[in-house]
mmCIF file of the C-alpha atoms, coordinates in Angstrom:
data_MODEL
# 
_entry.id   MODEL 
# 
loop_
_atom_site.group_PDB 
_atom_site.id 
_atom_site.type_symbol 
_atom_site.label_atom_id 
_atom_site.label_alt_id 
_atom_site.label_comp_id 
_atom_site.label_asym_id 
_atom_site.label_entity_id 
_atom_site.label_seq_id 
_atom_site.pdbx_PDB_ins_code 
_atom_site.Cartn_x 
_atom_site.Cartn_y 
_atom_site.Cartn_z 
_atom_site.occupancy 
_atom_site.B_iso_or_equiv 
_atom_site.pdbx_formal_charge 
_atom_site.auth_seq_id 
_atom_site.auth_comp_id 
_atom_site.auth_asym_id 
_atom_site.auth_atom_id 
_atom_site.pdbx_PDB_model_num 
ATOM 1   C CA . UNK A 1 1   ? 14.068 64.359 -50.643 1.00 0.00 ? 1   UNK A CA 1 
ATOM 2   C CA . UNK A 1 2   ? 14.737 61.457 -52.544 1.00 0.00 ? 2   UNK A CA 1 
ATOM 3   C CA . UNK A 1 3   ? 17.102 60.558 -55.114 1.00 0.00 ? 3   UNK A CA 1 
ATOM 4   C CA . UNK A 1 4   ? 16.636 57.649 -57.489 1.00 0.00 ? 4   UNK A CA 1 
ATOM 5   C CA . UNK A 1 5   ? 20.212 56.684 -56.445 1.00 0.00 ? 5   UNK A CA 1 
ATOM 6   C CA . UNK A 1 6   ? 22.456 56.077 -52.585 1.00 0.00 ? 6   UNK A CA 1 
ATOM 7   C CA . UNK A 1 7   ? 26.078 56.574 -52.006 1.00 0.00 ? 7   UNK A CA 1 
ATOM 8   C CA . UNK A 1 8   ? 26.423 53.319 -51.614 1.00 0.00 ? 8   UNK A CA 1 
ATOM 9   C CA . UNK A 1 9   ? 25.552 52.834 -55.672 1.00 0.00 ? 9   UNK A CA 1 
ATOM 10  C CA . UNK A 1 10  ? 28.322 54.825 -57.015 1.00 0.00 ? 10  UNK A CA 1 
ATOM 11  C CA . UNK A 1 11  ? 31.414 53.321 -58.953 1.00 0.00 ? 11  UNK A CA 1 
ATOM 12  C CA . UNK A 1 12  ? 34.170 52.456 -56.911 1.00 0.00 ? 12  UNK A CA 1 
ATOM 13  C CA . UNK A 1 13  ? 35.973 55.003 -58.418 1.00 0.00 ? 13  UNK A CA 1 
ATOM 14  C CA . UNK A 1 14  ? 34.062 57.753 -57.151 1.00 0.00 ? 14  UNK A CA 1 
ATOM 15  C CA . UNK A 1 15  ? 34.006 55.796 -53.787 1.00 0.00 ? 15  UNK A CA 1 
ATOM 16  C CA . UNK A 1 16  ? 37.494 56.223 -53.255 1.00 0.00 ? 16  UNK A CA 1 
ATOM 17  C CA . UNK A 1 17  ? 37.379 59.486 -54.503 1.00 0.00 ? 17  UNK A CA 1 
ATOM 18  C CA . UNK A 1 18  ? 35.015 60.699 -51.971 1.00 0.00 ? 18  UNK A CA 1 
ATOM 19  C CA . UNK A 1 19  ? 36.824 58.387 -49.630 1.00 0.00 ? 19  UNK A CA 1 
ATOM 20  C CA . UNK A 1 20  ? 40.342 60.373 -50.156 1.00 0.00 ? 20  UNK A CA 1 
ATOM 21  C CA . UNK A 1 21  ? 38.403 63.786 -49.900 1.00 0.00 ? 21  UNK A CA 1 
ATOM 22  C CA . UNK A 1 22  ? 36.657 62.966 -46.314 1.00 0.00 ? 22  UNK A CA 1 
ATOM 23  C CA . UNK A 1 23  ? 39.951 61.907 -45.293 1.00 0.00 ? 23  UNK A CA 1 
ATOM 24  C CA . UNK A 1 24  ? 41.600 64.952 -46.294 1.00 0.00 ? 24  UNK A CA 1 
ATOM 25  C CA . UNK A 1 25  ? 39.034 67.155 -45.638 1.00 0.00 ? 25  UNK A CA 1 
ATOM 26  C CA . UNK A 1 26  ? 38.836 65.916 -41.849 1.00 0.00 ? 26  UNK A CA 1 
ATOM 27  C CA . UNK A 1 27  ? 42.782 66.422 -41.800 1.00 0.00 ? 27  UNK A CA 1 
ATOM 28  C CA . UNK A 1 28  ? 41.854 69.860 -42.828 1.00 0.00 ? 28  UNK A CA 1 
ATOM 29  C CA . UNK A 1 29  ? 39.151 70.119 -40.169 1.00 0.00 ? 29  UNK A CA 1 
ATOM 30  C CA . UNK A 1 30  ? 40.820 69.223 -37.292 1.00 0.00 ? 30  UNK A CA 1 
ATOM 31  C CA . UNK A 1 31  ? 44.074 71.237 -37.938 1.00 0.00 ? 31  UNK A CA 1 
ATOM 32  C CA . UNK A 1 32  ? 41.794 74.042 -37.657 1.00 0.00 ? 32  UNK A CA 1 
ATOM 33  C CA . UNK A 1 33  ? 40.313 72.827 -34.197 1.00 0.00 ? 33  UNK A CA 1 
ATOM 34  C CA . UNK A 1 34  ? 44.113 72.175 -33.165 1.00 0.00 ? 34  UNK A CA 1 
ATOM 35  C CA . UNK A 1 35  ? 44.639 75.772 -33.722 1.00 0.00 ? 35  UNK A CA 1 
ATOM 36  C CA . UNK A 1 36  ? 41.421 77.027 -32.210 1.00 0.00 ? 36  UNK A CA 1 
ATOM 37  C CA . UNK A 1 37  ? 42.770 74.962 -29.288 1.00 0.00 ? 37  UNK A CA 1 
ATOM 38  C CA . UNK A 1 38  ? 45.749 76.532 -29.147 1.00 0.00 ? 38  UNK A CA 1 
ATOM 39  C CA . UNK A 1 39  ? 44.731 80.187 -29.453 1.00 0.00 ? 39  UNK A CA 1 
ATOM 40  C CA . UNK A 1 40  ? 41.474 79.963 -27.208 1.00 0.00 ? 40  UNK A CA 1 
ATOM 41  C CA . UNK A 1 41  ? 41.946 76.591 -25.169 1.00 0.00 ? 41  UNK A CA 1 
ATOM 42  C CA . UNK A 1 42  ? 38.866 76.039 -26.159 1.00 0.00 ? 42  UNK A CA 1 
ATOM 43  C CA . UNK A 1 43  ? 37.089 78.193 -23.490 1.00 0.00 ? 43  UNK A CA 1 
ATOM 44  C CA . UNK A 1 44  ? 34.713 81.037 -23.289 1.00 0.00 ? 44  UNK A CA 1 
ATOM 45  C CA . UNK A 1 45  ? 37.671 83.299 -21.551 1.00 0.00 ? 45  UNK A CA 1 
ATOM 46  C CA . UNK A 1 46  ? 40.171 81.975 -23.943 1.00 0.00 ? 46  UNK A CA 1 
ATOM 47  C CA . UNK A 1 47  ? 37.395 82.780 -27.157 1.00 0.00 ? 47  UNK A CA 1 
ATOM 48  C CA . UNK A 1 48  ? 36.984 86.426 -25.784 1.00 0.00 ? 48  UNK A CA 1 
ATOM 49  C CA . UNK A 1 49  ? 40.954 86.913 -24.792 1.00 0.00 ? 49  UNK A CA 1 
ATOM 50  C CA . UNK A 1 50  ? 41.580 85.503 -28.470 1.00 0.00 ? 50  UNK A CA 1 
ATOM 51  C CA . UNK A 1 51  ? 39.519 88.290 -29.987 1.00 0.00 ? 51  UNK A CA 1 
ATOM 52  C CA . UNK A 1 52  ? 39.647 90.925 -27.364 1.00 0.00 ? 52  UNK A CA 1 
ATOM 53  C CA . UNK A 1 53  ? 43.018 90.618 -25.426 1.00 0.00 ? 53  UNK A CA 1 
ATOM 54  C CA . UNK A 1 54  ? 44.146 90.159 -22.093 1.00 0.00 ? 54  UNK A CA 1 
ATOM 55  C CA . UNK A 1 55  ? 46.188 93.472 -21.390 1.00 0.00 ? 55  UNK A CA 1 
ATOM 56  C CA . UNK A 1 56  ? 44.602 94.108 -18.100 1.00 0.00 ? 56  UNK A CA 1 
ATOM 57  C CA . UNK A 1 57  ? 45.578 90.595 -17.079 1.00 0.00 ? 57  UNK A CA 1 
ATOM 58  C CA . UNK A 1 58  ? 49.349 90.906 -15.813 1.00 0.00 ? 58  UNK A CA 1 
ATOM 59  C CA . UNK A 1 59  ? 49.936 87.653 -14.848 1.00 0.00 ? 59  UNK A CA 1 
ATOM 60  C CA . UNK A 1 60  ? 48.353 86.543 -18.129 1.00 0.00 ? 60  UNK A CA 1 
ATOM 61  C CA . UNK A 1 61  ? 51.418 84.217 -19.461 1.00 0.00 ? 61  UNK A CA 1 
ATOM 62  C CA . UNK A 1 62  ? 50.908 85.427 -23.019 1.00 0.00 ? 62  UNK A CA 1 
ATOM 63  C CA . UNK A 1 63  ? 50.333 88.750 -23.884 1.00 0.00 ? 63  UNK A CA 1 
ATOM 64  C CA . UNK A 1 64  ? 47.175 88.928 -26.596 1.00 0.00 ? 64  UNK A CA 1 
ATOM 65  C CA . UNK A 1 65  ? 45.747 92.353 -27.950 1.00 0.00 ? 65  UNK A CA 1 
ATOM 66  C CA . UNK A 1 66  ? 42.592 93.346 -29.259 1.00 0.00 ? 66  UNK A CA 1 
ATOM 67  C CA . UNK A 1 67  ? 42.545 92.606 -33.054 1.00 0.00 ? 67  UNK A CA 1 
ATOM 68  C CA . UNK A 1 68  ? 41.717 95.269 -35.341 1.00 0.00 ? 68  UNK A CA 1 
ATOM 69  C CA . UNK A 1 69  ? 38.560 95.940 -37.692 1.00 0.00 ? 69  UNK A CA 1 
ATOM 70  C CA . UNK A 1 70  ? 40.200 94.425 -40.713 1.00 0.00 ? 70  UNK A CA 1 
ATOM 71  C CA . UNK A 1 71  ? 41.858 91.300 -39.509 1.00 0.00 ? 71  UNK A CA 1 
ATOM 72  C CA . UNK A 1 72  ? 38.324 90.172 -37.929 1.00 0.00 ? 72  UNK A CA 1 
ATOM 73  C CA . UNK A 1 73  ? 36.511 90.932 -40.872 1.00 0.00 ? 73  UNK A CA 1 
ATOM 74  C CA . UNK A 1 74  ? 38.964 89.200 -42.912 1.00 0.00 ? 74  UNK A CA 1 
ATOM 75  C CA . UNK A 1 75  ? 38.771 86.293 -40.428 1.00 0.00 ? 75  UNK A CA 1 
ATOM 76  C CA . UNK A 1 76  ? 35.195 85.951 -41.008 1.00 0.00 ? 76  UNK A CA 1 
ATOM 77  C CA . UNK A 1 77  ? 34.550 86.220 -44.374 1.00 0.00 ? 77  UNK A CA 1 
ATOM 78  C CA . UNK A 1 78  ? 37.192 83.614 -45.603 1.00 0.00 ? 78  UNK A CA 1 
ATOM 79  C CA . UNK A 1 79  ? 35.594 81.245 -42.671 1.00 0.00 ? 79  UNK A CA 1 
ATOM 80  C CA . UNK A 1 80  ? 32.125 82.203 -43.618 1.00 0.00 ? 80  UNK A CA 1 
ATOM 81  C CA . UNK A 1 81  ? 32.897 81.330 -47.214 1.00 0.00 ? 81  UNK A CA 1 
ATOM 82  C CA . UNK A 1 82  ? 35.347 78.277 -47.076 1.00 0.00 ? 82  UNK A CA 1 
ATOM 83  C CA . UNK A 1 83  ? 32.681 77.047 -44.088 1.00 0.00 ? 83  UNK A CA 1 
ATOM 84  C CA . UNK A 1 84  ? 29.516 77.260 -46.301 1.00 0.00 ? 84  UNK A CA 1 
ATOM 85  C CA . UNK A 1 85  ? 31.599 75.409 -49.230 1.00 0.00 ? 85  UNK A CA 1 
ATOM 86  C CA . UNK A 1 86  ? 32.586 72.440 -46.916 1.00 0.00 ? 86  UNK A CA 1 
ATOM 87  C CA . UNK A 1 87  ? 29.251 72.302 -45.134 1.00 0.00 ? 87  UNK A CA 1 
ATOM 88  C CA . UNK A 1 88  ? 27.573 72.547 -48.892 1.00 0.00 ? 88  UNK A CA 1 
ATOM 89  C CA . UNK A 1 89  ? 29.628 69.825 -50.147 1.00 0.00 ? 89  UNK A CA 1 
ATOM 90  C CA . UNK A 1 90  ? 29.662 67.217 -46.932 1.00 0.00 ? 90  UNK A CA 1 
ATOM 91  C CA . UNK A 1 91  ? 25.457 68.074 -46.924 1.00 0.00 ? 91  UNK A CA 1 
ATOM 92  C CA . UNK A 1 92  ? 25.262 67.106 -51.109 1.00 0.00 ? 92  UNK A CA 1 
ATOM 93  C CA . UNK A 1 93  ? 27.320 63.744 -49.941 1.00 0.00 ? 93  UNK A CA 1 
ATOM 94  C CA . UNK A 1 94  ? 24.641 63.176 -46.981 1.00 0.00 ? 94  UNK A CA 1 
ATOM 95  C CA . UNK A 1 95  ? 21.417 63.904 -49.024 1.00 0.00 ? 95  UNK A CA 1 
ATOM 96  C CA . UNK A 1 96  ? 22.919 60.692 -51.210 1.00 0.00 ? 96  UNK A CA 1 
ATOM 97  C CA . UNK A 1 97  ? 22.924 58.153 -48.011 1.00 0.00 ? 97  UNK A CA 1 
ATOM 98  C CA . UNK A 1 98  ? 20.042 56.552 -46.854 1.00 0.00 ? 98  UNK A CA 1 
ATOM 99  C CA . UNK A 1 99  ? 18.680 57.776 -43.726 1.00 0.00 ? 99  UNK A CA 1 
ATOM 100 C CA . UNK A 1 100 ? 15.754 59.003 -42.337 1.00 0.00 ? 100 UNK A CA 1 
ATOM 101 C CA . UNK A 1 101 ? 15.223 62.434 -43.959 1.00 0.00 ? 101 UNK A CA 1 
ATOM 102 C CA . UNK A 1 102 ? 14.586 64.235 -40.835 1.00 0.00 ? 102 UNK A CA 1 
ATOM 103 C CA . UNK A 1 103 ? 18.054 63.106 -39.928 1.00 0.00 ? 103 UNK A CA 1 
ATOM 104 C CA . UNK A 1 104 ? 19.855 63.806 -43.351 1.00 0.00 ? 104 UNK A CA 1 
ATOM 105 C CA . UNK A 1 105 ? 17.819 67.313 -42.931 1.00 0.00 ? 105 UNK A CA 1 
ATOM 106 C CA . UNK A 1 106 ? 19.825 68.922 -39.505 1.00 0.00 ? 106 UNK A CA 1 
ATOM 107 C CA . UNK A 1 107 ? 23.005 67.078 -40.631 1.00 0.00 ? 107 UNK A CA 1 
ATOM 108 C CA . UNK A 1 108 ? 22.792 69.214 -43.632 1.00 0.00 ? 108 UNK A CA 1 
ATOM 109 C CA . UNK A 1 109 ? 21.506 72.436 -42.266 1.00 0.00 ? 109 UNK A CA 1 
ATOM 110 C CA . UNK A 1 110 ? 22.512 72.600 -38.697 1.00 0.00 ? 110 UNK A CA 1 
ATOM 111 C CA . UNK A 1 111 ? 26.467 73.144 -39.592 1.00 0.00 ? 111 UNK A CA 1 
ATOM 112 C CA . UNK A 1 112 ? 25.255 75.746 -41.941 1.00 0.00 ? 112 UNK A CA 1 
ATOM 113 C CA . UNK A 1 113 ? 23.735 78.022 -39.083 1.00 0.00 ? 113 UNK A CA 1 
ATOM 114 C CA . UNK A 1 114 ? 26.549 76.577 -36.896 1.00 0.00 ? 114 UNK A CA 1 
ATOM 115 C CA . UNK A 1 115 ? 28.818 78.533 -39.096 1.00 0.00 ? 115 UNK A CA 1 
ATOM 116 C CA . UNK A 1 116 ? 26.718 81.826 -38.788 1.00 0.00 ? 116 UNK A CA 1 
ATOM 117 C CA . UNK A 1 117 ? 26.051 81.729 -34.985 1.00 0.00 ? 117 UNK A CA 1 
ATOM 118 C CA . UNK A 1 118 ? 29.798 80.792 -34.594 1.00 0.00 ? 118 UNK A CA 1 
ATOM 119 C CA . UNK A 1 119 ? 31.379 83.711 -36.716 1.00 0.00 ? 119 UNK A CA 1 
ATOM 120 C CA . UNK A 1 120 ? 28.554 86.299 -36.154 1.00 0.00 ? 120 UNK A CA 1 
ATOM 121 C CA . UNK A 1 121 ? 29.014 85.687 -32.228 1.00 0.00 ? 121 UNK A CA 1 
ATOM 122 C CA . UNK A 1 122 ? 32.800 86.436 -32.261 1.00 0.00 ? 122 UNK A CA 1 
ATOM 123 C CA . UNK A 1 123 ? 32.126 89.256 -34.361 1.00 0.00 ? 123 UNK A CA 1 
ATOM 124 C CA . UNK A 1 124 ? 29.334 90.511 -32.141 1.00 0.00 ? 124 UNK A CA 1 
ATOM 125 C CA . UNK A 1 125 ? 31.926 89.826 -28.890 1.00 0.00 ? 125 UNK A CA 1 
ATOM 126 C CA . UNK A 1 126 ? 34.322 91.556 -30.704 1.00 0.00 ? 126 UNK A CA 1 
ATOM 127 C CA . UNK A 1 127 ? 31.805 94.847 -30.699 1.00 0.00 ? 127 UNK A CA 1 
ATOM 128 C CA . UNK A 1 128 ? 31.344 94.347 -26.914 1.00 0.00 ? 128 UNK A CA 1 
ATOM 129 C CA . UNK A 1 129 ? 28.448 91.568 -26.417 1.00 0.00 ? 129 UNK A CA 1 
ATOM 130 C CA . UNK A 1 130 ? 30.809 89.366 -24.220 1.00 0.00 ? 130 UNK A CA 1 
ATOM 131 C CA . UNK A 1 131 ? 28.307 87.194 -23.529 1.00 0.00 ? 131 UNK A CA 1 
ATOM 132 C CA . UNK A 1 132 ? 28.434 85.610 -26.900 1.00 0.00 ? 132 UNK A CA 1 
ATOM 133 C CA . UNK A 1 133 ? 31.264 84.001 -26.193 1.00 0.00 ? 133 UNK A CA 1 
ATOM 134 C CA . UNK A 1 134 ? 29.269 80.739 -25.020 1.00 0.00 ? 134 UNK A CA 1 
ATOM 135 C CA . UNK A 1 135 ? 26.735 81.145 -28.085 1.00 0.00 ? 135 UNK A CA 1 
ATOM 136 C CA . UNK A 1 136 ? 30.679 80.848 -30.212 1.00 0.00 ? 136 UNK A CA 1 
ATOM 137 C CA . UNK A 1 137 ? 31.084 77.760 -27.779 1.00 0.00 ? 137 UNK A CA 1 
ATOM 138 C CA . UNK A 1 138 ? 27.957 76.147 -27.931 1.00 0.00 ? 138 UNK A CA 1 
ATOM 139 C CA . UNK A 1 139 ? 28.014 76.688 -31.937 1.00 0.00 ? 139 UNK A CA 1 
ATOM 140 C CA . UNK A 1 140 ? 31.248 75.322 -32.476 1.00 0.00 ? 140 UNK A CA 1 
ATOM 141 C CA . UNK A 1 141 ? 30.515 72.373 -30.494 1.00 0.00 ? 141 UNK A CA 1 
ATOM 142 C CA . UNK A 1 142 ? 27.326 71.544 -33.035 1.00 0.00 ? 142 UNK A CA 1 
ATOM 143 C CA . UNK A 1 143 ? 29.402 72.397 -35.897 1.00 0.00 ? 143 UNK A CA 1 
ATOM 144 C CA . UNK A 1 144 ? 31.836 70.068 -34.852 1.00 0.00 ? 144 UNK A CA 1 
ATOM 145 C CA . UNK A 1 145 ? 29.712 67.207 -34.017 1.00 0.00 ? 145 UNK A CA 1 
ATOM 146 C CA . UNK A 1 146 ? 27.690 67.452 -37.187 1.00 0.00 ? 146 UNK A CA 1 
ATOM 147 C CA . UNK A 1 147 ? 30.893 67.264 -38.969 1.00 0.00 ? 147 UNK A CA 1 
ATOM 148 C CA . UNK A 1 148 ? 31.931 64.213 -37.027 1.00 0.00 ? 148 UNK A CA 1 
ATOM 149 C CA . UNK A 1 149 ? 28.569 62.614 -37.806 1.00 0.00 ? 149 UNK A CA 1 
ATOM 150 C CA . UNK A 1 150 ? 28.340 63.645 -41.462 1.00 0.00 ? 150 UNK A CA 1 
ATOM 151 C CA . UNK A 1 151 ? 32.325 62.224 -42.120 1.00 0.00 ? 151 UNK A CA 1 
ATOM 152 C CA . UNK A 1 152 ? 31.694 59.071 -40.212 1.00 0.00 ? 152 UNK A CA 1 
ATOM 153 C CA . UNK A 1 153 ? 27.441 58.196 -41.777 1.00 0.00 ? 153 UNK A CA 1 
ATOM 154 C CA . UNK A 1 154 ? 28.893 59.144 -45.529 1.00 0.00 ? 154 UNK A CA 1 
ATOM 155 C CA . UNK A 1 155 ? 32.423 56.896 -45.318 1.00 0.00 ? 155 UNK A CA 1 
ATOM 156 C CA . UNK A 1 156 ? 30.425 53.721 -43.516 1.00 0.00 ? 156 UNK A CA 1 
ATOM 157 C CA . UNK A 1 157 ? 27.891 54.306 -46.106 1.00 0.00 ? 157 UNK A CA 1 
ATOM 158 C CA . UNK A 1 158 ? 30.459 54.422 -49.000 1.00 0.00 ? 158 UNK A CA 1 
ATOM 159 C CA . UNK A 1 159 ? 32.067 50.625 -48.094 1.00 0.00 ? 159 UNK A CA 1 
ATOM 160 C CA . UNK A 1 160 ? 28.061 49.269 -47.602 1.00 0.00 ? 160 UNK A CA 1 
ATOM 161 C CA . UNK A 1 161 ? 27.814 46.012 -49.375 1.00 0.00 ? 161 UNK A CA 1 
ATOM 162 C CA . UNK A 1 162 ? 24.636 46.624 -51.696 1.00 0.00 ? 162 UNK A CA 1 
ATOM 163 C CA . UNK A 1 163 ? 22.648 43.567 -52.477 1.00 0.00 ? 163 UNK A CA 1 
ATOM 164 C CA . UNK A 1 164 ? 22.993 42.602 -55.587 1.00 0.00 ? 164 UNK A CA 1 
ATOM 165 C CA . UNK A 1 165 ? 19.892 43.968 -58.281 1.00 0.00 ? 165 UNK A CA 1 
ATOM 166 C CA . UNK A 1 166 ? 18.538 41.157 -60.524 1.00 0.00 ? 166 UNK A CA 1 
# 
């Protein structure tokens, strides 16, 4: 894959433009791992109490039920959707930087399956398959980092002094 232009090329316009949209978007991001935090404390028992409830824990300090069919197919398709439209966007921003293409190639795809093995595992828990609550944790972990990676290799690459073309 290679494009006859680099981030680093565009008007400063669109710089900051892109600029203001990691930002926000990473705002967005991490709200959402806030939450996730604070629903699952981000561990496999606290994933599969999130999902499935603790009511046969009685010293569980808050009570959490099993959710029904339609909340947790809600919850996955609008993650599945808005997911693949962030991870589609942030990959068309790191096809445009210049790295090795092998590189640029799991920062763009990796988040992608990320997103299916981390919502098709919490629906498959859900259905009984406990064990997939480390295949959710293990997921979400790569989707995060490849988010990291992506946000921080497309902003340092936006500010890149390009020498100047004679």
């Amino acid at each position: 894959m290679n494009f006859n232009t680099t981030i680093a090329e565009f008007p400063k316009e669109v710089k900051l433009l892109i600029g203001a949209f990691l930002i926000v978007l990473s705002v967005g991001y991490f709200t959402g791992f806030r939450f996730v935090n604070e629903t699952t404390e981000n561990t496999p028992k606290g994933i599969q109490e999130n999902y499935l409830g603790n009511e046969e824990d009685l010293e569980a300090e808050v009570m959490k039920f099993k959710k029904p069919k339609r909340e947790m197919l809600t919850i996955i398709h609008t993650h599945i959707l808005s997911m693949a439209v962030i991870f589609f966007i942030l990959g068309g921003l790191v096809s445009l930087t210049n790295l090795k293409p092998w590189i640029k190639k799991a920062l763009m795809i990796e988040p992608l399956l990320s997103v299916l093995f981390t919502f098709g595992g919490i629906y498959f828990m859900w259905l009984g398959w406990h064990f997939m609550r480390y295949i959710v944790m293990l997921s979400g972990i790569l989707m995060t980092t490849s988010f990291v990676l992506s946000v921080l290799i497309v902003f340092f690459q936006l500010f890149k002094k390009q020498p100047e073309k004679i």
